[in-house]
Structure formats: structure tokens, C-alpha cells
C-alpha positions in Angstrom: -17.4 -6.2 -17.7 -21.5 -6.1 -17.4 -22.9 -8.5 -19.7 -25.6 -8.0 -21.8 -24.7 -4.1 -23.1 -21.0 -3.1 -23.7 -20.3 0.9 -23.3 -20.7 2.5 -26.6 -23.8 0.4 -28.1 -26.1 3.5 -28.2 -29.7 2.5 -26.6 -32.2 4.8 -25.2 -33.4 4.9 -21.6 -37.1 4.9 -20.1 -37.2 8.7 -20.9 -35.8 8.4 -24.8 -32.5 9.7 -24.0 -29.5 8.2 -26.3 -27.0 6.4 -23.9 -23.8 8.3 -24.4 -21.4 7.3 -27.1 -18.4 4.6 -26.4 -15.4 5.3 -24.5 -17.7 8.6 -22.6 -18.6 8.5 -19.1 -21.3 10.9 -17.9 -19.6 14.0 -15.5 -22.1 15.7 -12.7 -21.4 18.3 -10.8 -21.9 18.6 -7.1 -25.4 19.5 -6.8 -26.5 18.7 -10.0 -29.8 16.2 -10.0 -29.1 12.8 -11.3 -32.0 10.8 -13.4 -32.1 8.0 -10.7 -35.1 6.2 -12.7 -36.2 4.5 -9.2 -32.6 3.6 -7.7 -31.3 4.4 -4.5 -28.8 7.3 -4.1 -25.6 5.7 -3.5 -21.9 6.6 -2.9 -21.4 10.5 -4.3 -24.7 11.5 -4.1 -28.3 12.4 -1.5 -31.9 12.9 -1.6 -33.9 15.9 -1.5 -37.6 15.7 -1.7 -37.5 12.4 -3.8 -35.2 14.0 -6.3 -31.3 12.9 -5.9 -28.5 15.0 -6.6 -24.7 14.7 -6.9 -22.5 15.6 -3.7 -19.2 15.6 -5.7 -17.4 16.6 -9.3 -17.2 12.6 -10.1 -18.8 10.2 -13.0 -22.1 8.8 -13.0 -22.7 5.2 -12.7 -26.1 3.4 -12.2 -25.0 -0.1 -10.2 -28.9 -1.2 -9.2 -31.3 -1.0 -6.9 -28.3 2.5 -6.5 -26.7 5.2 -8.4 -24.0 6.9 -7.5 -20.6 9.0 -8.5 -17.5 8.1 -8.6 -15.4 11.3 -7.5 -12.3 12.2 -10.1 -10.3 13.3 -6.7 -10.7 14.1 -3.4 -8.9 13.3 -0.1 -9.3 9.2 1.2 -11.8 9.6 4.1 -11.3 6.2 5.9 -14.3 3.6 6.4 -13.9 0.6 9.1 -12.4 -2.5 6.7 -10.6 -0.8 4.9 -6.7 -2.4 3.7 -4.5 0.7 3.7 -0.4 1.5 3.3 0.4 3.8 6.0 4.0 5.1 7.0 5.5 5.3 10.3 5.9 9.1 11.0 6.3 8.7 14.7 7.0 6.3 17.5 6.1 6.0 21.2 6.6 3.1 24.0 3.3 1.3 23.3 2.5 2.6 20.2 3.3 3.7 16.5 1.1 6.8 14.4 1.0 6.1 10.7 -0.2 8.3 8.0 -2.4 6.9 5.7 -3.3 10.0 4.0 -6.7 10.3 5.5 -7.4 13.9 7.8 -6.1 12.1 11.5 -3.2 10.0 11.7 -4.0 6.7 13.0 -2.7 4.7 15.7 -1.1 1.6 15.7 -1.0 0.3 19.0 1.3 -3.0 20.0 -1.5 -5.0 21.0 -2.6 -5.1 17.1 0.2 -6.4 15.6 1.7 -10.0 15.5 4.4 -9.5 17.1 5.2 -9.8 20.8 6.2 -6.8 21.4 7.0 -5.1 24.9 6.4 -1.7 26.5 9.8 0.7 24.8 10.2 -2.0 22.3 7.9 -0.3 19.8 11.6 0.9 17.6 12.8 -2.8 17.7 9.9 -3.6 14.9 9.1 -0.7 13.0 10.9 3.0 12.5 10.0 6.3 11.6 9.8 6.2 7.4 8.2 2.4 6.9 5.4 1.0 4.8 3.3 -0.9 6.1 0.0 -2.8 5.5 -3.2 -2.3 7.9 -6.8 -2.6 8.4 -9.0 0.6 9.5 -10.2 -1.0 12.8 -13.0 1.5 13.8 -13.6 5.4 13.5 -14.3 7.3 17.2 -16.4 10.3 17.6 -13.3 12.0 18.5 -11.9 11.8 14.9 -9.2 8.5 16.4 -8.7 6.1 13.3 -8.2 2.4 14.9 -6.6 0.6 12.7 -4.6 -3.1 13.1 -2.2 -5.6 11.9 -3.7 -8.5 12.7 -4.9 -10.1 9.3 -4.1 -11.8 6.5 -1.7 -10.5 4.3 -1.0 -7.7 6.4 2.2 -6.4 8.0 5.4 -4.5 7.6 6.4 -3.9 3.6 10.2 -4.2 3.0 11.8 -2.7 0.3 10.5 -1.3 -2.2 9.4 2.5 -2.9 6.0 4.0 -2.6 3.8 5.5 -5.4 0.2 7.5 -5.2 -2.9 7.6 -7.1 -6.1 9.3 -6.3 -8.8 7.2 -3.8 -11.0 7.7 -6.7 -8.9 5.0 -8.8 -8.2 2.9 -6.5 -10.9 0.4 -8.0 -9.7 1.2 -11.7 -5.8 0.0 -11.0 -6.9 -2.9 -9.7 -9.7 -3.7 -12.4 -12.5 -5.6 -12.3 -11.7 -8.9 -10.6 -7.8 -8.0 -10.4 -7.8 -7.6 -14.4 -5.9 -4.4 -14.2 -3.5 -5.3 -11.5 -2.9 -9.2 -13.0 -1.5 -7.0 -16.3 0.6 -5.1 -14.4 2.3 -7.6 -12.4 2.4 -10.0 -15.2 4.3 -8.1 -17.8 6.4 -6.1 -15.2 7.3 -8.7 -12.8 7.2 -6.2 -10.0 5.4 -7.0 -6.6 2.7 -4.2 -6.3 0.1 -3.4 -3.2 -2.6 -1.8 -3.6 -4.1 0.4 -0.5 -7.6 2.1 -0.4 -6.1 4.9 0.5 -4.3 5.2 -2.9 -0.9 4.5 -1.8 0.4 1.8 -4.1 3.7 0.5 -3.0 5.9 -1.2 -6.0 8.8 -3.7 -5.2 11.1 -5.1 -8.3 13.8 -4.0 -9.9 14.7 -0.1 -10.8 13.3 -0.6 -14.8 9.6 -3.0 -13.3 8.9 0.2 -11.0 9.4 3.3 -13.6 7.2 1.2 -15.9 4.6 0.6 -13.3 5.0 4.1 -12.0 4.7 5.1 -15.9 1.4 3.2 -15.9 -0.1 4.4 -12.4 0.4 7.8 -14.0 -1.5 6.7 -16.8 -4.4 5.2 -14.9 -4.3 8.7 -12.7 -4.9 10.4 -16.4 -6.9 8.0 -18.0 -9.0 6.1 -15.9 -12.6 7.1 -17.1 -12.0 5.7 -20.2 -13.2 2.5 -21.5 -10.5 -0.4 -22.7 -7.8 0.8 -20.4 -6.6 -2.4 -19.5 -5.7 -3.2 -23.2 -4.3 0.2 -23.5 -2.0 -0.4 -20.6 -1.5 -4.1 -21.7 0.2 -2.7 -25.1 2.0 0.1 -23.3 3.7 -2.9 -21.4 4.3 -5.1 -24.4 5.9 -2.4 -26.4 8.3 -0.9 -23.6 9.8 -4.0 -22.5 12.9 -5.0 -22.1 14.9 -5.8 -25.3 16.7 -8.4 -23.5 13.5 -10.2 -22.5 12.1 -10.1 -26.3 11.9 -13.2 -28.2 13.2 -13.5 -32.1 9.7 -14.2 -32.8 9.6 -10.4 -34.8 10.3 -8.4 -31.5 7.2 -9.4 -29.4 7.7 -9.6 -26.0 6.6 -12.5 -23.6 5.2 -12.6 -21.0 7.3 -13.0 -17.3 5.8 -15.6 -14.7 3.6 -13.9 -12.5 4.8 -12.7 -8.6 2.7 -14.2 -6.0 -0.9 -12.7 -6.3 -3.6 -14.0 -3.3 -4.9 -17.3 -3.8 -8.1 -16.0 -3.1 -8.2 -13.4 -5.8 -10.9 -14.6 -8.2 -9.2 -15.1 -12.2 -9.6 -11.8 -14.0 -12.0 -10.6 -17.0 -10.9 -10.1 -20.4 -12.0 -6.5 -20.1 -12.7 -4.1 -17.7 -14.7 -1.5 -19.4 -16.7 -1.5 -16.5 -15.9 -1.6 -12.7 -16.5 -1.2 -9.4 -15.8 1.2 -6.5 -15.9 -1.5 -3.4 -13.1 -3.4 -5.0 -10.4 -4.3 -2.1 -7.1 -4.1 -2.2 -4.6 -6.6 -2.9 -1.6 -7.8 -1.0 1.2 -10.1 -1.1 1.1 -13.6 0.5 1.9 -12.6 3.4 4.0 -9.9 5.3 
């Protein structure tokens, strides 16, 4: 959360116009100017004669020196470093094409994963209908999306079962600093990936994933409002698992957390606020 102002403290702008009211997020429409009061168009948005104007149905955000919107859907169009799930839809003698939900399928040759893998041994490792963890690589001319295996955290997911939300909340299930995300593995106990892309992919047991598919659709619903992390915080409190209650009066504790990157920094109370470059997170390792 920004520090300083907190959504819903009313104060007026260089031009005298009242901030909106808490819990509201400013919708544009594509082609609609944007007040940019001296910031650089950003993300969502272009410049026409020194005037800038939305390029998508989305929420306005200023993030200085650039503004920019935040589209409420749209198809993921991938960007070189991006950490996406894709699934094995087909596979050849040197290579294996993945969908990650972007226009193309991409490509994942041999040569970019971990493995030692020979020419016709492509099935031995990975079969039509898996998840799996990549970077986007690089973007041709021709459309090609490169992407790789070769990084930390990345690699083949087992088990589990695959969920979606838009590209657009991507950044707003995994909260400011992991906030979101933190709750969600903390009071389900559930392993959960996050991809850019929007596939989430959810590993626990059958009750962890309908709660954390119960949430994800709530996120989907929700996610321009402010204070969703509490919201989804009590959701989780008050749906667990009578077994796992306390006789404290029926509150619910908290489960140890899964294995979250050691190199995710400690979330924010709140997350009010977030932003859209916010990465994706993945388990310790593949």
C-alpha cells in the first residue's frame, strides 16, 4: 500500500477535482483522454498531440513519472521474461509446443530444458496434457514465442489441477509483495503457482483447491476493489475446516505455510494498492 494517502481520503487534484470516494477505481474507455497532469503514457494507454488517451476498457492508475490502465480482460499477449504455465499439447523428436494461452503456441525446444534429453526422447520427459513452468525467451517477427526451462524455479509441475484468471489480475492474486498470495497459501495449505499468463495451477488436497478456486473466482469478480486481501483473508477463516478449528470459540488457526521463494520479499498488511509488473511466483524448485 502507497504511503502517505490511502484510497478513499477525498483530496483534490491540481485542477480541483475531488479524488474519487474509497473502495472506487476510476474506469476509461478505450479512446477516452486521460488527465495525465505531466506523466508519461504508460501500459494501456498512447499519445496524440500531447494529449494521452486510453487504448483499452481498464482502470486508471497514475504510478509516476507514467499513467496507465490496467485492462479488466483481454487475451495474455506475451513479453520476453515473462514466467508462464503452459501445457504440452503436442510433441515432436526435438521439441515440445505448449500453450500458454497467448495467440501462437510456443516452442519448447530440448536444448532449453535441464534435462539431457536426446533426439525422439522428447515423450520420455513430458506428454501431451502437462503443466509446466517456463520463461518467454524472445518474440520473432514471425509471431515464434521462444520460451525456456532453464531457470530457477522452473520446470515440469506434478500433480495438481489447473485454474484461470484473467492476465489483467494476475498482479491482484498475487498482491502487493505476495500479500495476496501469502493469505492464500497460508490458510489453505495448498501449493499454488502463479503464471503471467493467468494460469494458476493449485496442488493440495481436494477441499485447499475448491477453496482456492472459490477465492480465484472471487479475485476474477472482485479485484478493483480496495481491502480485498482482508475480504479474502475472512472468507478463508470462516470456511475452514471444522476439524482444523480450535475450542478457542470456533476460530480457525492458521496451517504452516508451503514452501514460498526465499527471495519473495515479507508481505504488506494491505494491499489496497498494487502493481501490474508483479512476477509470478513458484515453488522451490521443479
Amino acid at each position: 500500500m502507497s504511503r502517505g494517502h490511502r484510497p478513499g481520503h477525498r483530496r483534490r487534484g491540481r485542477e480541483g477535482q475531488p479524488s474519487p470516494p474509497h473502495g472506487d477505481r476510476i474506469l476509461v474507455l478505450p479512446g477516452e483522454e486521460i488527465p495525465g497532469e505531466g506523466l508519461r503514457p504508460g501500459t494501456g494507454t498512447y499519445r496524440v498531440g500531447g494529449k494521452v488517451y486510453a487504448s483499452v476498457l481498464g482502470l486508471l492508475q497514475r504510478r509516476p513519472p507514467f499513467v496507465q490502465v490496467v485492462p479488466l480482460s483481454g487475451r495474455y499477449v506475451p513479453k520476453p521474461g515473462d514466467v508462464v504455465v503452459g501445457v504440452v499439447t503436442d510433441v515432436q523428436t526435438t521439441f515440445w509446443l505448449l500453450d500458454i494461452g497467448a495467440p501462437r503456441w510456443a516452442p519448447l525446444h530440448m536444448t532449453g530444458t535441464p534435462w539431457p534429453v536426446e533426439i525422439g526422447e522428447t515423450g520420455k520427459f513430458l506428454r501431451v496434457g502437462d503443466s509446466v513452468l517456463v520463461q518467454v525467451e524472445s518474440l520473432e517477427a514471425t509471431g515464434r514465442i521462444g520460451v525456456t526451462m532453464q531457470g530457477e524455479r522452473l520446470g515440469k509441475l506434478d500433480g495438481g489441477t489447473l485454474a484461470r484468471v484473467s492476465p489483467a489480475r494476475v498482479a491482484r492474486v498475487v498482491g502487493r509483495d505476495g500479500s495476496m498470495i501469502d493469505t492464500i497459501t497460508r490458510l489453505t495449505g495448498a501449493q499454488v503457482v502463479v503464471g503471467q499468463n493467468g494460469r494458476v495451477w493449485v496442488n493440495g488436497d481436494p477441499e485447499a483447491i475448491r477453496r482456492v478456486s472459490a477465492v480465484l473466482r472471487m479475485i476474477e469478480e472482485h479485484g478493483q476493489r480496495s481491502g480485498l486481501t482482508g475480504r479474502v483473508e475472512s472468507y478463508l477463516l470462516a470456511t475452514s475446516p471444522i476439524a482444523d478449528r480450535e475450542d478457542d470459540g470456533g476460530s480457525a488457526p492458521r496451517p504452516p505455510s508451503p514452501p514460498i521463494p526465499s527471495d519473495l520479499p515479507s508481505p504488506e498488511p494491505e494491499d489496497e494498492e498494487f502493481d501490474d509488473d508483479t512476477g509470478s511466483i513458484g515453488p522451490d524448485g521443479p
